[in-house]
Residue, then its C-alpha position, 0 to 999 in steps of 0.5 A: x576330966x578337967x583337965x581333958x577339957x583344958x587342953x581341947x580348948x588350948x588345941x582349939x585356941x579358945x577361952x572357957x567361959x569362967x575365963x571372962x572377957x579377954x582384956x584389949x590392948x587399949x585397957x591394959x595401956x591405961x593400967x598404971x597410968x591413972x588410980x585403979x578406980x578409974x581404970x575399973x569405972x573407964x573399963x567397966x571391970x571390977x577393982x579387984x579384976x583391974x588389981x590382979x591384972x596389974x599385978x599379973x603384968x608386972x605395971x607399977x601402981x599409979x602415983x608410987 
Protein backbone atom coordinates (compact mmCIF):
# COMPACT_ATOMS: atom_id res chain seq x y z
CA UNK A 1 0.00 0.00 0.00
CA UNK A 2 2.94 2.30 0.83
CA UNK A 3 4.27 1.85 -1.71
CA UNK A 4 1.28 2.25 -4.11
CA UNK A 5 0.54 5.56 -2.80
CA UNK A 6 4.57 6.59 -3.21
CA UNK A 7 4.33 6.28 -6.79
CA UNK A 8 0.60 7.66 -7.40
CA UNK A 9 2.34 10.87 -5.91
CA UNK A 10 5.40 10.73 -7.89
CA UNK A 11 2.99 10.16 -11.15
CA UNK A 12 1.18 13.16 -10.26
CA UNK A 13 4.32 15.22 -8.88
CA UNK A 14 3.18 15.95 -5.44
CA UNK A 15 4.50 15.82 -2.21
CA UNK A 16 2.69 13.54 0.92
CA UNK A 17 2.06 15.93 3.65
CA UNK A 18 4.49 14.23 6.31
CA UNK A 19 7.14 15.52 3.41
CA UNK A 20 6.83 19.28 5.02
CA UNK A 21 7.34 22.45 3.59
CA UNK A 22 9.50 21.95 0.17
CA UNK A 23 12.66 24.37 0.78
CA UNK A 24 13.06 27.79 -1.40
CA UNK A 25 15.92 28.35 -3.34
CA UNK A 26 16.62 31.30 -1.29
CA UNK A 27 16.60 29.25 2.19
CA UNK A 28 19.11 26.83 0.73
CA UNK A 29 21.36 29.73 -0.48
CA UNK A 30 21.75 30.92 3.42
CA UNK A 31 22.78 27.19 4.06
CA UNK A 32 26.49 27.50 4.78
CA UNK A 33 26.87 30.93 5.03
CA UNK A 34 25.83 31.74 8.66
CA UNK A 35 25.78 29.23 12.03
CA UNK A 36 22.51 27.07 11.66
CA UNK A 37 20.92 28.81 14.26
CA UNK A 38 20.26 31.66 12.39
CA UNK A 39 19.34 29.92 9.43
CA UNK A 40 16.42 27.75 11.68
CA UNK A 41 15.54 31.44 13.34
CA UNK A 42 15.70 33.37 9.79
CA UNK A 43 13.80 30.38 8.01
CA UNK A 44 11.41 29.49 10.55
CA UNK A 45 12.53 25.63 10.58
CA UNK A 46 13.82 23.51 12.94
CA UNK A 47 17.59 22.99 13.78
CA UNK A 48 17.70 19.76 13.50
CA UNK A 49 15.73 20.27 9.90
CA UNK A 50 18.38 23.05 8.92
CA UNK A 51 21.40 20.22 9.78
CA UNK A 52 19.73 17.26 7.59
CA UNK A 53 19.29 19.74 5.05
CA UNK A 54 22.97 20.78 4.99
CA UNK A 55 24.32 17.74 5.15
CA UNK A 56 21.86 16.01 2.55
CA UNK A 57 23.14 19.00 -0.02
CA UNK A 58 26.78 18.28 0.72
CA UNK A 59 27.46 22.55 2.07
CA UNK A 60 30.04 22.74 4.61
CA UNK A 61 29.39 24.23 7.93
CA UNK A 62 29.73 27.76 8.62
CA UNK A 63 33.12 28.83 9.95
CA UNK A 64 35.30 25.22 9.55
Amino acid sequence: TRERMSEAHRQRGTRPPAAGVPWTVDEEALLGTMKDSDVAERTGRTLPAVRDRRYALGVAVFGK
